[in-house]
C-alpha positions as CSV (number, residue, x, y, z in Angstrom):
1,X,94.0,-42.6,-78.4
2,X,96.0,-40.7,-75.4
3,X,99.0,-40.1,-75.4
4,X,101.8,-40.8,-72.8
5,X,101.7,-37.4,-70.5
6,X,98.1,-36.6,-72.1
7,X,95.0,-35.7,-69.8
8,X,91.7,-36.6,-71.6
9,X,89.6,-34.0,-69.9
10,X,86.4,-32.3,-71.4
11,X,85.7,-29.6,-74.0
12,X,82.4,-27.9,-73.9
13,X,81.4,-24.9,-76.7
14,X,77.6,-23.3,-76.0
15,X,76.4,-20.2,-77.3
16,X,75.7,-17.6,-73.9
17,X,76.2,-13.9,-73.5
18,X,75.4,-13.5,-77.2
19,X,78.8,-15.2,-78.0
20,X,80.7,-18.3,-78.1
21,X,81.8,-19.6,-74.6
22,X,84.3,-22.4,-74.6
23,X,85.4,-24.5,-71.8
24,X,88.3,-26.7,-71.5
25,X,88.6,-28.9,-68.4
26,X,92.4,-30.6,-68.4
27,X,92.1,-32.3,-65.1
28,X,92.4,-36.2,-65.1
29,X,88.6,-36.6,-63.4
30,X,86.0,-39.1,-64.0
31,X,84.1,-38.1,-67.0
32,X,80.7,-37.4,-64.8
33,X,82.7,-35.1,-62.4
34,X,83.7,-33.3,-65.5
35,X,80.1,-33.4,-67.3
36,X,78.9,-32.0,-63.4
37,X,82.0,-28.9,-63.3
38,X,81.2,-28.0,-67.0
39,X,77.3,-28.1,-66.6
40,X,77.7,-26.0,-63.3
41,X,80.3,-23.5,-65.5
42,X,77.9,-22.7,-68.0
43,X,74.8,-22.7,-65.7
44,X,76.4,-19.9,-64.1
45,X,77.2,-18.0,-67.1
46,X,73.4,-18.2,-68.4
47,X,72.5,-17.2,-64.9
48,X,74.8,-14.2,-65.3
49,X,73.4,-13.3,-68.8
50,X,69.7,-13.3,-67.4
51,X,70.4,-10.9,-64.3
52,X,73.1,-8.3,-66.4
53,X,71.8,-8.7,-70.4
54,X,71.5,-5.2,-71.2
55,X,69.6,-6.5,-74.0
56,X,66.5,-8.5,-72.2
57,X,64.2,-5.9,-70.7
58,X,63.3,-8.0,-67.4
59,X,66.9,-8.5,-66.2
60,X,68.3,-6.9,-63.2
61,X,70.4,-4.6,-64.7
62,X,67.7,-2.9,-67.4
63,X,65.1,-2.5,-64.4
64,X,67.8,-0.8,-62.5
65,X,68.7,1.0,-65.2
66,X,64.7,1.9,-65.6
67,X,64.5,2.8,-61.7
68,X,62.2,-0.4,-61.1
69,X,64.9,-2.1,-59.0
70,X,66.6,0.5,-56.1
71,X,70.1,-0.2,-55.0
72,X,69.1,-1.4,-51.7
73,X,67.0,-3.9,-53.6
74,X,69.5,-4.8,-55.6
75,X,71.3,-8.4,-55.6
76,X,75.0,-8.9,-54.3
77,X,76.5,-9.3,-57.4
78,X,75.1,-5.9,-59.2
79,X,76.4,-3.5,-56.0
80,X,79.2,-5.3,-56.3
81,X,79.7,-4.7,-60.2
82,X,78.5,-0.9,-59.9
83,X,81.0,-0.6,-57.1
84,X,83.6,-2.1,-59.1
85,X,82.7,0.3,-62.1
86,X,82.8,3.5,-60.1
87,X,86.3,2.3,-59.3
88,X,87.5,1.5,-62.4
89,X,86.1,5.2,-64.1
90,X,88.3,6.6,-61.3
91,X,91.1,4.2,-62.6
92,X,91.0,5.3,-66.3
93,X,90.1,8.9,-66.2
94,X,86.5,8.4,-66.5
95,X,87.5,5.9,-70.0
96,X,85.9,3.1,-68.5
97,X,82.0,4.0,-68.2
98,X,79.0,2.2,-67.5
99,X,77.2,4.8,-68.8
100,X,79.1,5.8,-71.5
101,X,75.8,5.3,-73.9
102,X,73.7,7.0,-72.1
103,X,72.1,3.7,-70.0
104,X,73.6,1.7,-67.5
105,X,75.3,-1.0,-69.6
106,X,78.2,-3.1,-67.3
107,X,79.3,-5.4,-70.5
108,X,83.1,-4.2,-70.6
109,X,83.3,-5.3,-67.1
110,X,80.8,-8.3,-66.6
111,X,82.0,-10.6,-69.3
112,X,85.3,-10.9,-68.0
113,X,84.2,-10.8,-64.4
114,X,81.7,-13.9,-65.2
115,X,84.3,-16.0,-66.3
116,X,86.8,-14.5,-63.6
117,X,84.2,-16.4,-61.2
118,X,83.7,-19.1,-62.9
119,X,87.3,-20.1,-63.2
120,X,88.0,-19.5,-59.1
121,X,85.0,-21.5,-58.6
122,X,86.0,-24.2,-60.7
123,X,89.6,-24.3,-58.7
124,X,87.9,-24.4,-55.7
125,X,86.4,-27.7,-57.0
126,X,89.2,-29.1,-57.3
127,X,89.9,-28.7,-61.0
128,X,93.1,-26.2,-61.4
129,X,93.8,-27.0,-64.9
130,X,91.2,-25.3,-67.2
131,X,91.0,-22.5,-69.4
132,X,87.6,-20.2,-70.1
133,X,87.4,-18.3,-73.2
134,X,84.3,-16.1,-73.0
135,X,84.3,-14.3,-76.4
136,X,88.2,-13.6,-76.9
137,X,87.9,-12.4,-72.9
138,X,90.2,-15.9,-71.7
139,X,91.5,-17.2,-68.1
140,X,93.4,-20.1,-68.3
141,X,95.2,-21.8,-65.5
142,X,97.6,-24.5,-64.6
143,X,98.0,-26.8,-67.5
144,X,97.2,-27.8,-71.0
145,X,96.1,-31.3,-71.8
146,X,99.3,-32.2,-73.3
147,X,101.0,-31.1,-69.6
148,X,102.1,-27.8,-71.3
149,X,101.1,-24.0,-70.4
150,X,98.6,-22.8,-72.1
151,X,98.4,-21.0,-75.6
152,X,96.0,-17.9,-76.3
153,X,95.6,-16.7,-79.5
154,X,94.8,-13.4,-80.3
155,X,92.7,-12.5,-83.4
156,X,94.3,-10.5,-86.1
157,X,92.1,-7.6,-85.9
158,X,92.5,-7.6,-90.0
159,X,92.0,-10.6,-90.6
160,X,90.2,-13.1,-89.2
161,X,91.2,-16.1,-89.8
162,X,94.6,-15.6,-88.8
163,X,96.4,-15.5,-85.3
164,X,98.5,-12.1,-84.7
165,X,100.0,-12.7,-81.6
166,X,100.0,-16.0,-79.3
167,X,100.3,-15.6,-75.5
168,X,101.2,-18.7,-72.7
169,X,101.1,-19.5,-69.3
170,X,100.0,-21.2,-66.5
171,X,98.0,-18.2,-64.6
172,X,96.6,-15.1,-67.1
173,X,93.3,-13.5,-67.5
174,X,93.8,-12.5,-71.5
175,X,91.0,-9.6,-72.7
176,X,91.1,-8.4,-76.1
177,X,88.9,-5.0,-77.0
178,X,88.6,-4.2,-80.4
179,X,86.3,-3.0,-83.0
180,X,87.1,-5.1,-86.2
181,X,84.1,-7.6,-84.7
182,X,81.2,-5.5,-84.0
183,X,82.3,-2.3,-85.6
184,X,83.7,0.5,-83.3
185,X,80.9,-0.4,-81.0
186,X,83.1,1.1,-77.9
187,X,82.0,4.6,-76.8
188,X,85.2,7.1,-76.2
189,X,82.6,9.1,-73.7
190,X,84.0,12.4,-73.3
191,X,83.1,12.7,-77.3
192,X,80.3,10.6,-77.4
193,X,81.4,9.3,-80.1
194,X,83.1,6.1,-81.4
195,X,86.3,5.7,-80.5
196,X,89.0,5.6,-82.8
197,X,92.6,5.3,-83.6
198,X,93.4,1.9,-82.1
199,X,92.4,-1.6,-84.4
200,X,92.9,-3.7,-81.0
201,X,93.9,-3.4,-77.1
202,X,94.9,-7.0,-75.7
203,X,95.8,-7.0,-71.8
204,X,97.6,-9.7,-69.6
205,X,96.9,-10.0,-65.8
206,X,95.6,-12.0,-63.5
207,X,92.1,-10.6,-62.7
208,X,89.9,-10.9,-66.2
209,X,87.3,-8.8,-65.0
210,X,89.6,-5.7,-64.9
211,X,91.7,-6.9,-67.7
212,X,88.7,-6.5,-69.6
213,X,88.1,-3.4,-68.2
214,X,91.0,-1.9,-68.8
215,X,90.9,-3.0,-72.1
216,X,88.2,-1.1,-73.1
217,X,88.8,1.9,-71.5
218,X,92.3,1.7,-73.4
219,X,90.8,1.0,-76.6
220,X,88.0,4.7,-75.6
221,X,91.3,6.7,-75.1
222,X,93.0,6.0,-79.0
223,X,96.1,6.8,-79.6
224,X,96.4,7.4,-75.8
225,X,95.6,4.7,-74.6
226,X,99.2,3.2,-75.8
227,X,100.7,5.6,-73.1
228,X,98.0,4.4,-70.6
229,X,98.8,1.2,-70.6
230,X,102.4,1.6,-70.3
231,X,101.7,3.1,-66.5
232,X,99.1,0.2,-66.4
233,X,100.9,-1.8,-62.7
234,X,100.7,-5.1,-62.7
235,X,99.9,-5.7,-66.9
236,X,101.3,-6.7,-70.0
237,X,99.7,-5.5,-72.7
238,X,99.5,-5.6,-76.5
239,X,98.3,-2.7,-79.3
240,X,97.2,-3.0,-82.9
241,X,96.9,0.7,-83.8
242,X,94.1,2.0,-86.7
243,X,97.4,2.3,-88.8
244,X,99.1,-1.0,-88.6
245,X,101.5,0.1,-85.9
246,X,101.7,-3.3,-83.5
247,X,103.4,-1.6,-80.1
248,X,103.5,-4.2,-77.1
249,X,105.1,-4.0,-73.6
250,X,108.4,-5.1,-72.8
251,X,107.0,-8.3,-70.1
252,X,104.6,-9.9,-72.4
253,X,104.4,-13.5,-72.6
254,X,104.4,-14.9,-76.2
255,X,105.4,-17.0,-78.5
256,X,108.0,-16.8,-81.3
């Protein structure tokens, strides 16, 4: 049953990206305009997975990477993310690398950015209520179901069936970075090496392709990257160090 002040919307979960992708539409549509926004949402996403999966060898991306595809050649969408790349290694100090493992590999960047799209496009449609979660990388906007801002939580990097830290609002791009998941699987590339010292990085902002971004690159610096992110304009920001320290910006937006 609804509630009083309850929208029924939609909730869609499909495996894309090599992750869990979850989509909650909180707009009070017909249910086949919903079925049509969330079947175009995750049409997109697959789309994006074929043409920047680092791990199929015929996408766009690995035959660029291989020299098969030349940058005049290339689609819209990858000069756009190698130009955004080469922006954001000038951001972070050369932290944030595409080609911190040796091959072109966008990832940091392109999940964020893929949902980033998907949630303007979906606003443009005429649903501004929604919120994205690709992965832990999350855009929400306008309203919950319940008419209430929206409540990200962020995994306890120690344990995961626990929430450390919930976030809310009605207009934030929330990336998390962090190598209690996949193992310290991000690169700190001056080293070469894995990075180390911080658990977690979790930024706030309004863009989730950079958030995302940014969180890596924070996450490649350690210890400094606590320091980074407290010049970081424009962010809120949250830290779960290798040691259990839990250091957070002044601004952020969560939840007793």
């Amino acid at each position: 049953m609804t509630t009083a002040g309850t929208r029924p919307g939609l909730r869609r979960v499909e495996f894309v990206m090599g992750t869990a992708i979850s989509l909650d539409l909180a707009d009070d549509l017909p249910p086949g305009r919903l079925d049509e926004l969330a079947g175009q949402v995750f049409d997109w996403l697959r789309e994006v997975d074929r043409r920047f999966s680092t791990y199929q060898p015929d996408s766009e991306v690995s035959r660029f990477d291989r020299g098969e595809v030349l940058l005049s050649q290339a689609s819209t969408d990858l000069r756009a993310t190698l130009e955004r790349c080469a922006d954001l290694w000038g951001e972070t100090d050369g932290f944030f690398d595409a080609y911190a493992t040796g091959r072109l590999d966008p990832s940091g960047y392109v999940k964020g950015w893929s949902a980033q799209v998907a949630s303007d496009r979906l606003v443009a449609a005429g649903a501004p209520n929604h919120c994205v979660n690709a992965g832990g990388d999350v855009r929400v906007r306008g309203r919950s179901h319940t008419g209430e801002p929206w409540r990200v939580g962020i995994q306890d990097p120690w344990d995961p069936s626990r929430v450390s830290l919930v976030v809310h609002g009605t207009d934030l791009a929330v990336a998390t970075s962090g190598g209690y998941e996949r193992g310290h699987h991000v690169v700190d590339p001056r080293r070469g090496t894995p990075a180390r010292g911080l658990r977690s990085v979790t930024v706030v902002g309004t863009d989730l392709g950079s958030a995302d971004a940014y969180a890596t690159a924070a996450l490649a610096m350690g210890h400094a990257g606590v320091g980074w992110l407290g010049r970081l304009a424009g962010h809120e920001w949250a830290v779960v160090t290798d040691d259990g320290r839990t250091p957070r910006s002044d601004r952020l937006p969560f939840a007793d």
